[in-house]
GUKE-68311 format. One record per atom (N, C-alpha, C): residue number from 0; residue in three letters; z, x, y. Coordinates in steps of 0.02 Angstrom, whole numbers, padded with zeros to 5 digits, always signed. Layout:
N
MIKOL  roro  tilum      up    east   north
MIKOL   NUM    ala       Z       X       Y
...
END
This chain:
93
MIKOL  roro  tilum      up    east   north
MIKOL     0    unk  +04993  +04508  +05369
MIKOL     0    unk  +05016  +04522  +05436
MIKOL     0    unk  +04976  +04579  +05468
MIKOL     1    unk  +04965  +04649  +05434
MIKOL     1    unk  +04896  +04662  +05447
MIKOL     1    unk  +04871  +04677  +05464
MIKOL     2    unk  +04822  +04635  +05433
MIKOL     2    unk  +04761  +04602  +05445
MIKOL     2    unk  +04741  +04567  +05489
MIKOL     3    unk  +04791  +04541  +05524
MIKOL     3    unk  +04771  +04482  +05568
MIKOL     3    unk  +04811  +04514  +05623
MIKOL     4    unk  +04845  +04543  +05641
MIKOL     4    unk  +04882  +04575  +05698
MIKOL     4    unk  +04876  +04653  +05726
MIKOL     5    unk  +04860  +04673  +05768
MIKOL     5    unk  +04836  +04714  +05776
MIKOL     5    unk  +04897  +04775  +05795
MIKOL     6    unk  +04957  +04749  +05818
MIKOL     6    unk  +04995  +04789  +05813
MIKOL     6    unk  +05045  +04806  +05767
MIKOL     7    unk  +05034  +04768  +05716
MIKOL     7    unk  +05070  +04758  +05627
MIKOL     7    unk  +05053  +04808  +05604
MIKOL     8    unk  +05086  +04866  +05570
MIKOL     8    unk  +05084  +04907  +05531
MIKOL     8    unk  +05110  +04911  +05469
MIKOL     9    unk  +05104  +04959  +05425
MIKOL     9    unk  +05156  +04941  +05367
MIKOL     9    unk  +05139  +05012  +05320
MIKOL    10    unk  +05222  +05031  +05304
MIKOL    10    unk  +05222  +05108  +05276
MIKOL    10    unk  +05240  +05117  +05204
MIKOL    11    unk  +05229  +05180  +05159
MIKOL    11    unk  +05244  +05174  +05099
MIKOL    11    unk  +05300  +05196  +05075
MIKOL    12    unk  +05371  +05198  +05118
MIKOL    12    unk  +05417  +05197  +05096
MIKOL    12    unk  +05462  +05148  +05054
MIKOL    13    unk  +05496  +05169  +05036
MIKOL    13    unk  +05542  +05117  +04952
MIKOL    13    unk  +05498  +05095  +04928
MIKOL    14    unk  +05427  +05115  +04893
MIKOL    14    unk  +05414  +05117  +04834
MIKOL    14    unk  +05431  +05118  +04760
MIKOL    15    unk  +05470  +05177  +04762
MIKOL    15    unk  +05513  +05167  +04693
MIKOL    15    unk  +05598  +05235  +04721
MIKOL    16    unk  +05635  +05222  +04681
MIKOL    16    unk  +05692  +05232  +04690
MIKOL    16    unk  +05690  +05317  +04644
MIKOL    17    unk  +05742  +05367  +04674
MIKOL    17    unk  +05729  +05432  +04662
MIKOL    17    unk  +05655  +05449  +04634
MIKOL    18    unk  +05622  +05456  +04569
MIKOL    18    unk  +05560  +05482  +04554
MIKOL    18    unk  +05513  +05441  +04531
MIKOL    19    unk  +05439  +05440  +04548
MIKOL    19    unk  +05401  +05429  +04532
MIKOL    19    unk  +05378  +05437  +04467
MIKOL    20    unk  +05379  +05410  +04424
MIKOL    20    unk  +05356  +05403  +04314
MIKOL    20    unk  +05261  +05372  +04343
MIKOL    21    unk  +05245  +05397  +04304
MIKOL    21    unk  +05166  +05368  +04293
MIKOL    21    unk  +05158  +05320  +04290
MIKOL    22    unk  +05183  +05272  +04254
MIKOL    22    unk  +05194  +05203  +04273
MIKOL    22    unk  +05166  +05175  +04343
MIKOL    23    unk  +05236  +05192  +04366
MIKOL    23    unk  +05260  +05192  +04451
MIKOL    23    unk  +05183  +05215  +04501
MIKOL    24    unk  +05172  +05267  +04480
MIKOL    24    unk  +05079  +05333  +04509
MIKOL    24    unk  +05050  +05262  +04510
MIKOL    25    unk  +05053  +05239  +04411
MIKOL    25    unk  +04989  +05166  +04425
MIKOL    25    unk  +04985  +05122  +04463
MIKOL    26    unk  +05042  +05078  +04475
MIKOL    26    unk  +05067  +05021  +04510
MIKOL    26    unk  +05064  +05061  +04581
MIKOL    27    unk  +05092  +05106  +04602
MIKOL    27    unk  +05057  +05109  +04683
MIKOL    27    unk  +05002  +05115  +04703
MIKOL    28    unk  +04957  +05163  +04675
MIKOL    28    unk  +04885  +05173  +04675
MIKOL    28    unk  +04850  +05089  +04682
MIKOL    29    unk  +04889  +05065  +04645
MIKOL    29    unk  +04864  +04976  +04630
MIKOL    29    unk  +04857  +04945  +04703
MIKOL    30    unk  +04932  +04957  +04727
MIKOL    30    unk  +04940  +04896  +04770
MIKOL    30    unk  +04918  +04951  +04845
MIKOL    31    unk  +04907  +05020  +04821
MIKOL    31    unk  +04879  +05045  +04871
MIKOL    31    unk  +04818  +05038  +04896
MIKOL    32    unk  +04776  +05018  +04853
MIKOL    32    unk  +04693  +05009  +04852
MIKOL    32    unk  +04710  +04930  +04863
MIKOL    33    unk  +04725  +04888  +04865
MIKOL    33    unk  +04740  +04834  +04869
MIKOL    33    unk  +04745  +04828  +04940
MIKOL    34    unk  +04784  +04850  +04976
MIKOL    34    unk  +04814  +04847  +05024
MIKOL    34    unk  +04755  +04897  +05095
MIKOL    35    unk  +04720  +04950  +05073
MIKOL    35    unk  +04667  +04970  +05080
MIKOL    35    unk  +04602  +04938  +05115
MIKOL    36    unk  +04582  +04877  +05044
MIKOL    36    unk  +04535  +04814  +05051
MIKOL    36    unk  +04542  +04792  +05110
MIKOL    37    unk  +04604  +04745  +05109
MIKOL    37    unk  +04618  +04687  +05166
MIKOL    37    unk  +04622  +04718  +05203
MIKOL    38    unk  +04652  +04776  +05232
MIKOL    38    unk  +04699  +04787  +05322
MIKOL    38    unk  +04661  +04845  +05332
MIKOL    39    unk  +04633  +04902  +05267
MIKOL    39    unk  +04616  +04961  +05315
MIKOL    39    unk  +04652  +05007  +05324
MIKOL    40    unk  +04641  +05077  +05314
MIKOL    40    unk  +04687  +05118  +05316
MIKOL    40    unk  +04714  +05140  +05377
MIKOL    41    unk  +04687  +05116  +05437
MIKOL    41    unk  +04716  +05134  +05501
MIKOL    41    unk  +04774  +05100  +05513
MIKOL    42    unk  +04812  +05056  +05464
MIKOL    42    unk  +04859  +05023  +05463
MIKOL    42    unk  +04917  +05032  +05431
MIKOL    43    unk  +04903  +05099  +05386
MIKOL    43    unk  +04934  +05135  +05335
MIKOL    43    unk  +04986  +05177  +05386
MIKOL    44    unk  +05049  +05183  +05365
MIKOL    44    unk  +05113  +05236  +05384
MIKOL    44    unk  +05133  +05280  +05340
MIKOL    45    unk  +05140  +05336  +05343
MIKOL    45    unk  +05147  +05364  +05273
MIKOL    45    unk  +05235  +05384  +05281
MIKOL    46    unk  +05294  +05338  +05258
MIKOL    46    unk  +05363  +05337  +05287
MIKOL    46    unk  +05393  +05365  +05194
MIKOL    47    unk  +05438  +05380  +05211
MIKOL    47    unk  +05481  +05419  +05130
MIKOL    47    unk  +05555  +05359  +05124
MIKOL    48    unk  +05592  +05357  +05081
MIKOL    48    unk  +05634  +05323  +05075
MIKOL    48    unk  +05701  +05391  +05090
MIKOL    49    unk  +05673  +05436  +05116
MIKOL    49    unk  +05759  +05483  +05108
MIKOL    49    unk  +05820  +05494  +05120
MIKOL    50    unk  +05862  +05493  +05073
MIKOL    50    unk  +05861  +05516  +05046
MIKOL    50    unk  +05855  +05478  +04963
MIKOL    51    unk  +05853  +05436  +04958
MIKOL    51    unk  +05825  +05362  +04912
MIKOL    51    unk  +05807  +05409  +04873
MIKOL    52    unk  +05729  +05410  +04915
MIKOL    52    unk  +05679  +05434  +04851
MIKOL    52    unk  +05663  +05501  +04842
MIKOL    53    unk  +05671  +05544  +04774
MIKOL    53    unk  +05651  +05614  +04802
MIKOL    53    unk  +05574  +05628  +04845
MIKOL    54    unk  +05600  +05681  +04889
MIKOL    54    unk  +05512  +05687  +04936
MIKOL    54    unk  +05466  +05708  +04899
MIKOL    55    unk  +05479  +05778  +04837
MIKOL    55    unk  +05423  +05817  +04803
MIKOL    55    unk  +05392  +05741  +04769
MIKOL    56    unk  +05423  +05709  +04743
MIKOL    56    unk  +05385  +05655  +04705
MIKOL    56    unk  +05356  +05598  +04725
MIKOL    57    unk  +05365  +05576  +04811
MIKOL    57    unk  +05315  +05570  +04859
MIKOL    57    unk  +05256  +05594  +04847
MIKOL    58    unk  +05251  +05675  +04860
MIKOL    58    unk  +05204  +05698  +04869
MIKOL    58    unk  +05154  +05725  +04805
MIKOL    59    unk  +05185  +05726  +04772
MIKOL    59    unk  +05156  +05720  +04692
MIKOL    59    unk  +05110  +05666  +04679
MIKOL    60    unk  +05135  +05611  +04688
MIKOL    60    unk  +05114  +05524  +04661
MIKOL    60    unk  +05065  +05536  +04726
MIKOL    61    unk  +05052  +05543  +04815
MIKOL    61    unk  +04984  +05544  +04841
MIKOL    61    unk  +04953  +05593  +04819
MIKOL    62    unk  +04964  +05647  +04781
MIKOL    62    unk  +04900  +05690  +04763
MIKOL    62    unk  +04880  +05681  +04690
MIKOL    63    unk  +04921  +05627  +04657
MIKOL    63    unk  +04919  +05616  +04584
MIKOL    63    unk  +04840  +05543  +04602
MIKOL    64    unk  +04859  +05503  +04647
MIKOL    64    unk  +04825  +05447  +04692
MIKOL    64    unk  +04749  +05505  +04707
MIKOL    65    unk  +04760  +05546  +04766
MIKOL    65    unk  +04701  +05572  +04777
MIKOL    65    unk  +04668  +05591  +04708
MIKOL    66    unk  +04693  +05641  +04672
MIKOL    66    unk  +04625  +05660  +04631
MIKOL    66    unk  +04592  +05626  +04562
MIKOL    67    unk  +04661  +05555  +04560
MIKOL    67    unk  +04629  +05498  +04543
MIKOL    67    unk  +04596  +05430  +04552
MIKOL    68    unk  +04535  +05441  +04598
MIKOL    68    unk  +04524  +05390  +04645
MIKOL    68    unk  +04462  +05403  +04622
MIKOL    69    unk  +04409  +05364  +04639
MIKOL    69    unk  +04338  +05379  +04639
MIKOL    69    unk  +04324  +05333  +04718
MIKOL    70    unk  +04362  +05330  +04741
MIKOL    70    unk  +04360  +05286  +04831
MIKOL    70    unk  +04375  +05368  +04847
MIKOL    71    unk  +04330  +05361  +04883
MIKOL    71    unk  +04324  +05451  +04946
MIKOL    71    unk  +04358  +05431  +05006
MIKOL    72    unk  +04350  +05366  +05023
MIKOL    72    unk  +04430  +05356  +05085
MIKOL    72    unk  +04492  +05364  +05069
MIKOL    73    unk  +04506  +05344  +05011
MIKOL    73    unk  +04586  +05351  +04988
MIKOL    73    unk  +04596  +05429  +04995
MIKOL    74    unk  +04542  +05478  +04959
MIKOL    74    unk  +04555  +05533  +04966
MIKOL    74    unk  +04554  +05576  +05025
MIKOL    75    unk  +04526  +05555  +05049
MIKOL    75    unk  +04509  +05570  +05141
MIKOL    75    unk  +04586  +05561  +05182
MIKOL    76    unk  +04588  +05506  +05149
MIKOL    76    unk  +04645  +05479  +05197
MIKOL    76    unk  +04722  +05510  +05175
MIKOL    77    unk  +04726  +05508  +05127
MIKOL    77    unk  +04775  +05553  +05096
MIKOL    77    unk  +04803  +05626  +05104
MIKOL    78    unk  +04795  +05624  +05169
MIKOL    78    unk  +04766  +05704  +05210
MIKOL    78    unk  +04835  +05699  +05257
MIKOL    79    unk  +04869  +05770  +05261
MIKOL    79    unk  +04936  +05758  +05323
MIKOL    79    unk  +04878  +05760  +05411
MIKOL    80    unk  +04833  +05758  +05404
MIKOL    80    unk  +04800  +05771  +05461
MIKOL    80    unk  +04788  +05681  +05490
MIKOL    81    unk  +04768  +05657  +05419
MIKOL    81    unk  +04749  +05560  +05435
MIKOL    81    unk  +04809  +05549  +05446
MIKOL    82    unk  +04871  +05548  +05405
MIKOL    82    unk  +04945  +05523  +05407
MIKOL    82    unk  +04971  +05513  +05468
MIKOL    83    unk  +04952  +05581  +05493
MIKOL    83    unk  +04975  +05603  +05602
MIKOL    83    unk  +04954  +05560  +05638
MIKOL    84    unk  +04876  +05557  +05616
MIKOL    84    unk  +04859  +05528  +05640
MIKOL    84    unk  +04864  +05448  +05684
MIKOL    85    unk  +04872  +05420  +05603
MIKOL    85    unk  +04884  +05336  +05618
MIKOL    85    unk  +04982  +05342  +05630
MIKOL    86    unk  +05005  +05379  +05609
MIKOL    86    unk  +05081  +05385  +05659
MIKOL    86    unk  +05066  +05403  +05757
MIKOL    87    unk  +05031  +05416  +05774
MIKOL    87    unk  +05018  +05434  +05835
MIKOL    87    unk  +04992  +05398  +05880
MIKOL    88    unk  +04949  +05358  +05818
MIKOL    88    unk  +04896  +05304  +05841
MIKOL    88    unk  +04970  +05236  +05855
MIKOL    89    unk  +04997  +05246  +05807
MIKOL    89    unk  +05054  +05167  +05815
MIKOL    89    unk  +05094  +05164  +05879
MIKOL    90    unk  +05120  +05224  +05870
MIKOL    90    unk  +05169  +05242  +05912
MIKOL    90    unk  +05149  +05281  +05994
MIKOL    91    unk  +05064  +05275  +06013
MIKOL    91    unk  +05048  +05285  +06067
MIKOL    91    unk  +05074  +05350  +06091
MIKOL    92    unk  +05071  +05416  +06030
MIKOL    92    unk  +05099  +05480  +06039
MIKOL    92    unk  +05054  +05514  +06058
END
């Protein structure tokens, strides 16, 4: 959806339920780079499940993601400056 639509977005909230386990770090990182490929990160939302999911472990699992990447966009992008960004960009802020 995308990919092919230009006003389709899609965010990484309810991921996983209260904390992020390494496991969990792997499997998002997965379907994060995955998701990356096809659509592009200008398509990325960076949304929390809260109170669902704890936030510190949000933010743990994208910097656990950034400094395990060897993709320099993921890490780029993984920035509260990109995040604003494409929230601003969606929402014509």
């Amino acid at each position: 959806m995308c990919y092919k639509n230009k006003n389709v977005y899609t965010d990484i909230s309810g991921f996983v339920y209260k904390n992020f386990e390494t496991e969990d770090k792997v499997k998002f990182k997965k379907v994060l780079d995955e998701f990356l490929d096809i659509a592009g990160s200008d398509k990325l939302l960076f949304g929390t499940d809260s109170p669902i999911s704890n936030q510190r472990s949000y933010i743990e699992a994208l910097d656990w993601i950034a400094t395990n990447t060897t993709n320099k966009k993921v890490s780029e992008m993984l920035t509260p400056q990109y995040m604003t960004l494409n929230t601003q960009r969606a929402f014509k802020l």
